[in-house]
C-alpha positions as CSV (number, residue, x, y, z in Angstrom):
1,X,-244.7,-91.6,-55.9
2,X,-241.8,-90.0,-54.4
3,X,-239.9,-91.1,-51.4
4,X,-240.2,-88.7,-48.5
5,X,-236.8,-87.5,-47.6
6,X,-235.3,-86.7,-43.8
7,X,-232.9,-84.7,-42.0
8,X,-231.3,-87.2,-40.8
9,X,-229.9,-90.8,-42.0
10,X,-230.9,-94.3,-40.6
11,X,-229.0,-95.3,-37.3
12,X,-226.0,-97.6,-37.7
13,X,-226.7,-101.4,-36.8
14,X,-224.8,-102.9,-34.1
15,X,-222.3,-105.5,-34.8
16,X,-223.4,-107.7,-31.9
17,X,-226.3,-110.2,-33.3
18,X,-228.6,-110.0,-29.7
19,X,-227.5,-105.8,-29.2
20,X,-229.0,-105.6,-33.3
21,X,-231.7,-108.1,-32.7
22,X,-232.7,-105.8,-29.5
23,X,-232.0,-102.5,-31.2
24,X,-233.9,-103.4,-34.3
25,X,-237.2,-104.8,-32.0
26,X,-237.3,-100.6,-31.5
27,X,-236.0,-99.1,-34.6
28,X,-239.0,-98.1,-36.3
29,X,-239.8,-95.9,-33.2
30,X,-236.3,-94.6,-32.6
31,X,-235.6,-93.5,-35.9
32,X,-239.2,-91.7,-36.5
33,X,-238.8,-90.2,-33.3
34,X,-235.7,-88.9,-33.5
35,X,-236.2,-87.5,-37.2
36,X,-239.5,-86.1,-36.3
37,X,-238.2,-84.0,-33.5
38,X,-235.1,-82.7,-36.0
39,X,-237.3,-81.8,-38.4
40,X,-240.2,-79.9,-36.2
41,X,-236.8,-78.6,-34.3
42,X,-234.7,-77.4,-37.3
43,X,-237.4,-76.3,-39.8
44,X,-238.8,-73.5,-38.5
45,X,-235.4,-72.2,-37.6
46,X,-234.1,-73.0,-41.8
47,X,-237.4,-71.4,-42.7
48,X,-237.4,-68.3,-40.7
49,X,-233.4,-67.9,-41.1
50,X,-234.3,-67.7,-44.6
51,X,-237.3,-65.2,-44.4
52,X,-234.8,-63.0,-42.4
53,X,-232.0,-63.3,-45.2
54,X,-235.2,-62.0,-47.7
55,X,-235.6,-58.9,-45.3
56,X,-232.3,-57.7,-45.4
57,X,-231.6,-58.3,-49.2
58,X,-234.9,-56.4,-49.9
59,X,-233.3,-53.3,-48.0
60,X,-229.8,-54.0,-49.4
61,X,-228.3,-51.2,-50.4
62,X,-227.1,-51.9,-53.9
63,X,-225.8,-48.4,-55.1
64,X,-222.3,-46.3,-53.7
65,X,-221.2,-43.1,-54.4
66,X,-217.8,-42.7,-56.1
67,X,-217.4,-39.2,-55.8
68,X,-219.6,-35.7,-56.0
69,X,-220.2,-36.5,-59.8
70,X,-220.6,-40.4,-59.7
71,X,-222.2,-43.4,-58.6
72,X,-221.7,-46.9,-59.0
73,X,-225.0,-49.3,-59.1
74,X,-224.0,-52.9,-58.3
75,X,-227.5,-54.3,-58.0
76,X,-228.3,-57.9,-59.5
77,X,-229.3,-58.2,-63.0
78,X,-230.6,-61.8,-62.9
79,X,-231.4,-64.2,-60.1
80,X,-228.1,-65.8,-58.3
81,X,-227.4,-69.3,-59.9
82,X,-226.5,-72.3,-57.4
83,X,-224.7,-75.3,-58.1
84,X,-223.0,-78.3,-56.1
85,X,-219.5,-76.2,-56.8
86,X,-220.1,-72.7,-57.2
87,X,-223.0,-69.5,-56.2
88,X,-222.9,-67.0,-59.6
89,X,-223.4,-63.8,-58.4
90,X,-224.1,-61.4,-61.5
91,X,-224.1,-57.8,-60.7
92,X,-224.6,-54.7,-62.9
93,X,-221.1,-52.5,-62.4
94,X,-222.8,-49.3,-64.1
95,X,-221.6,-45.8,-63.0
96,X,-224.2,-43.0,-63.2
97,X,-224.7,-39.2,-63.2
98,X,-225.0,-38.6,-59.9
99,X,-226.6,-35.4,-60.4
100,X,-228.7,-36.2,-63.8
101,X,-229.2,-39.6,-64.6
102,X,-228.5,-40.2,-68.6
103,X,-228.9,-43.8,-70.1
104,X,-225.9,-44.4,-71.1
105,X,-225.1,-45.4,-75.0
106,X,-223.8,-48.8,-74.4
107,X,-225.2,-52.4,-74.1
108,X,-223.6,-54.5,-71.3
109,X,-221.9,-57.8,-72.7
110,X,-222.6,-60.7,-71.7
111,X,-219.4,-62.4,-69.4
112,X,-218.8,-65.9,-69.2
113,X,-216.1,-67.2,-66.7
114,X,-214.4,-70.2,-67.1
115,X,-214.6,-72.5,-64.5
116,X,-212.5,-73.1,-61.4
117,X,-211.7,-74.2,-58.8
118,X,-208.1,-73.4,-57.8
119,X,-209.1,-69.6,-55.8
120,X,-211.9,-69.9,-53.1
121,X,-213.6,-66.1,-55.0
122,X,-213.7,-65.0,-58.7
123,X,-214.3,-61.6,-59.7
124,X,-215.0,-60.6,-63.2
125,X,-215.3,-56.9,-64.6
126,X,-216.7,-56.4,-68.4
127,X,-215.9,-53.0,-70.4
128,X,-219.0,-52.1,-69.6
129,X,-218.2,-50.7,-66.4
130,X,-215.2,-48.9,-67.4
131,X,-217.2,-47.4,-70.4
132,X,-220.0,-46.0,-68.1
133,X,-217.2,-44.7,-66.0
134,X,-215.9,-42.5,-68.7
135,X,-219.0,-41.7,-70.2
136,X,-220.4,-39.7,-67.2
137,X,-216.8,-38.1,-66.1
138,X,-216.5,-37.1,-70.2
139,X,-220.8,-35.9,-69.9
140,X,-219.6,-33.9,-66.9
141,X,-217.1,-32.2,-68.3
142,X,-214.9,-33.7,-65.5
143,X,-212.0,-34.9,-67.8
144,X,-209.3,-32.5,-68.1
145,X,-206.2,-31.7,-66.0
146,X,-204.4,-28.2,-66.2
147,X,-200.9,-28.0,-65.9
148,X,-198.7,-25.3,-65.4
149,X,-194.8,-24.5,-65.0
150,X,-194.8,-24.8,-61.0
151,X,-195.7,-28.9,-61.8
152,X,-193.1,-29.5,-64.2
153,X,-189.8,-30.9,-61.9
154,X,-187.4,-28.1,-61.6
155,X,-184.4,-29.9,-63.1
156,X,-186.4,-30.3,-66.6
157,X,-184.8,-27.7,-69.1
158,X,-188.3,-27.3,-71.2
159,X,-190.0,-24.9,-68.9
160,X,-194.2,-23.9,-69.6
161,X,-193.3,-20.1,-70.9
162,X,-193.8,-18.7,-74.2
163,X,-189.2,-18.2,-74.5
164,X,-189.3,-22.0,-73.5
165,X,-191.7,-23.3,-76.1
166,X,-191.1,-20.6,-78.9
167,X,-187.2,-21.7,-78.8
168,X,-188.3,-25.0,-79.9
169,X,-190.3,-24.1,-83.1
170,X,-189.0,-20.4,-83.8
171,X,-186.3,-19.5,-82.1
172,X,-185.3,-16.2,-83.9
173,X,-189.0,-14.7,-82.9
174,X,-187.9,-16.9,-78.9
175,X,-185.4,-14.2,-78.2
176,X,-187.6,-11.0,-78.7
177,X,-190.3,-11.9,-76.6
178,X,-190.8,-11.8,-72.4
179,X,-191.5,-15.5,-71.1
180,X,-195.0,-14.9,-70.3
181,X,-196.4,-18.1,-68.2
182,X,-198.0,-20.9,-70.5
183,X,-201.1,-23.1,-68.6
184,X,-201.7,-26.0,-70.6
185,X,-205.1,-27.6,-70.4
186,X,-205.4,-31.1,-71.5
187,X,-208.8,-31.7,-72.0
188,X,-211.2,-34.6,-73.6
189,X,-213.8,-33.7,-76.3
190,X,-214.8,-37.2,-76.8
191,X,-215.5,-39.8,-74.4
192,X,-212.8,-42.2,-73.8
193,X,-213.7,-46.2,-75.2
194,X,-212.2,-49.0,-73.4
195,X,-211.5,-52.5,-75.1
196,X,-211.3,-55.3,-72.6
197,X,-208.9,-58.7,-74.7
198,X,-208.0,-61.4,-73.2
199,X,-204.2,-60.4,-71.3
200,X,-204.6,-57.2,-72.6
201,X,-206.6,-53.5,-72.1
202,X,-206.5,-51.1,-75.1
203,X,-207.3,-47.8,-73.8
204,X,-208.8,-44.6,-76.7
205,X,-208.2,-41.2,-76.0
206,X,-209.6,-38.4,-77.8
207,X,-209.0,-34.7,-76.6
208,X,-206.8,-31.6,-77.0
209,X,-204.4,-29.1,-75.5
210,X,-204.9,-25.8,-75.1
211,X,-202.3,-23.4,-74.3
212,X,-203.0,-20.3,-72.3
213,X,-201.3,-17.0,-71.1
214,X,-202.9,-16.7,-68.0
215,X,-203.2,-13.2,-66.3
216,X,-203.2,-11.6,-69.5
217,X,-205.0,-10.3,-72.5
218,X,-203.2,-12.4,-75.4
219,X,-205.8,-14.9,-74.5
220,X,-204.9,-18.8,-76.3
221,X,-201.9,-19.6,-78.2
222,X,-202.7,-22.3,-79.6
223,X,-205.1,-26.0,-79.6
224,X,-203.6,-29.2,-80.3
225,X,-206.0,-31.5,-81.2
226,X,-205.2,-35.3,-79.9
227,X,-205.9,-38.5,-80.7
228,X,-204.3,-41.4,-79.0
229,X,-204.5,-45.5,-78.3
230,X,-202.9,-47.2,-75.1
231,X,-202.4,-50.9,-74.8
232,X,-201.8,-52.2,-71.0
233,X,-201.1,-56.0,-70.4
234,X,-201.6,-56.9,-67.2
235,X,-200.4,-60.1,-65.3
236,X,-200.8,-60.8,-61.2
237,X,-198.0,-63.2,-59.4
238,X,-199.1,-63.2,-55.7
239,X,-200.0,-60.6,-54.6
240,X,-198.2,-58.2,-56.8
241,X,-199.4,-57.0,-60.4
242,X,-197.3,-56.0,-63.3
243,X,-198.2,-54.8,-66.0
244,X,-196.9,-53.2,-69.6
245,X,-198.0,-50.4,-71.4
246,X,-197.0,-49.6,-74.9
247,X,-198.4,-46.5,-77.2
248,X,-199.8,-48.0,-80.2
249,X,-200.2,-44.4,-81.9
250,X,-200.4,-40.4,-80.9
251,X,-202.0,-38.1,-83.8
252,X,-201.7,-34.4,-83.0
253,X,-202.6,-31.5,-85.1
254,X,-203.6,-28.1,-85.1
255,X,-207.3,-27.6,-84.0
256,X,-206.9,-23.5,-83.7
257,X,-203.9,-21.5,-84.3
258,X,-203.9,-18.4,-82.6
259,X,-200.1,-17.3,-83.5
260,X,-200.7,-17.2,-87.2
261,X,-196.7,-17.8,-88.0
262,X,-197.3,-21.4,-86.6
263,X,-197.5,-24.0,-89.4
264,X,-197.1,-27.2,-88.3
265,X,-198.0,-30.6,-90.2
266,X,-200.0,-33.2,-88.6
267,X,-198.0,-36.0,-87.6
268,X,-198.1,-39.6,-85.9
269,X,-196.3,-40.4,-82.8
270,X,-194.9,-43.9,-81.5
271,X,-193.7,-44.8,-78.1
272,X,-191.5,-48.3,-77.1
273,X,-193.7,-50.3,-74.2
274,X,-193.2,-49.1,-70.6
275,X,-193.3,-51.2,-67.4
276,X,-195.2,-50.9,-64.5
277,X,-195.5,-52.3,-61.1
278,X,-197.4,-52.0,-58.0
């Protein structure tokens, strides 16, 4: 049989023998009163504090908008988990089309954080959520960037014209021609994959660059085709976070060449780390 439990513990004896042998003549009464009235008090306020808490986390709203073309769905995959130490909260981090919604082709991993109890809050992302993130930018055709010679910084001698570029790789051909503008468009034709290590982000980019003469009928000059992999080590003192990036390798090679007297060789780039700090 198990022992009924109460809200409240036993009252403390008195030290005096006749103040205990008088306060113990009415114990039985005192106590049951007094933990009778707490409980017919305090539980129906517990109870319907906790019905109310059901209300508003069945109208929680557990999606955001990122932008026009995303959303982020942070809804809870499994029921919260409560210990004597610690609440595990474990939410989905998905984005999704906000316009079509696609499954996307990954499986979320499963996270395990290491216990502790040093920070009062721990907050853990997977891959998963950066991985969604690219997949419905990359399925809505949102990842590319155009550049043109009005953003490259004026004291830079390698302007985006066709005398600026041509001098590099034919510079007899360079000095016959007009510099026509060049817009290059820097765009991704695969989606992007993200590798989460521990201390360490390794970042896959797959795209190409296109250059254009805009406002004129020569059309393309020339793709590039791109493939490149990023690694960023990260590290947080305070309230500042530092970080390293180093480019492990850079492929680039001709995916259309529109200027037939182009014949360049594929070749592999590689880039000393960089520092970072915000």
């Amino acid at each position: 049989k198990k022992k009924k439990k109460h809200l409240c513990p036993p009252l403390t004896y008195f030290e005096c023998s006749f103040c205990s042998w008088l306060y113990n003549l009415f114990t039985g009464y005192i106590n049951s009163n007094i933990q009778s009235n707490l409980q017919r008090q305090i539980c129906p306020d517990v109870t319907r504090s906790i019905y109310n808490l059901n209300s508003i986390l069945r109208t929680l709203n557990t999606k955001a908008n990122a932008d026009k073309y995303a959303g982020i769905d942070y809804s809870m995959v499994m029921n919260p988990r409560a210990t004597s130490n610690y609440i595990d909260l474990n939410l989905n981090g998905q984005f999704y089309n906000n316009r079509k919604y696609q499954e996307p082709p990954l499986s979320p991993p499963y996270v395990y954080i290491p216990y502790s109890s040093s920070s009062m809050l721990y907050i853990t992302m997977s891959e998963y959520t950066a991985n969604t993130a690219g997949f419905v930018y990359f399925s809505t055709g949102q990842l590319y960037v155009d550049i043109t010679d009005y953003m490259i910084p004026r004291s830079s001698l390698l302007r985006l014209n066709t005398k600026s570029i041509l001098q590099l790789i034919m510079p007899e051909i360079a000095d016959q021609l007009p510099a026509y503008p060049i817009k290059l468009q820097i765009k991704a034709n695969r989606q992007p994959s993200v590798t989460f290590q521990p201390n360490n982000i390794t970042l896959q980019v797959f795209g190409s660059i296109t250059a254009a003469l805009p406002g004129t009928t020569l059309g393309n000059l020339f793709i590039l085709n791109v493939t490149a992999s990023v690694d960023v080590k990260i590290q947080i003192s305070a309230i500042k976070l530092f970080g390293r990036t180093s480019l492990n390798r850079m492929r680039l090679s001709f995916g259309s060449d529109y200027i037939e007297l182009l014949k360049v060789r594929p070749c592999t780039i590689h880039s000393p780390p960089q520092l970072f700090q915000t």
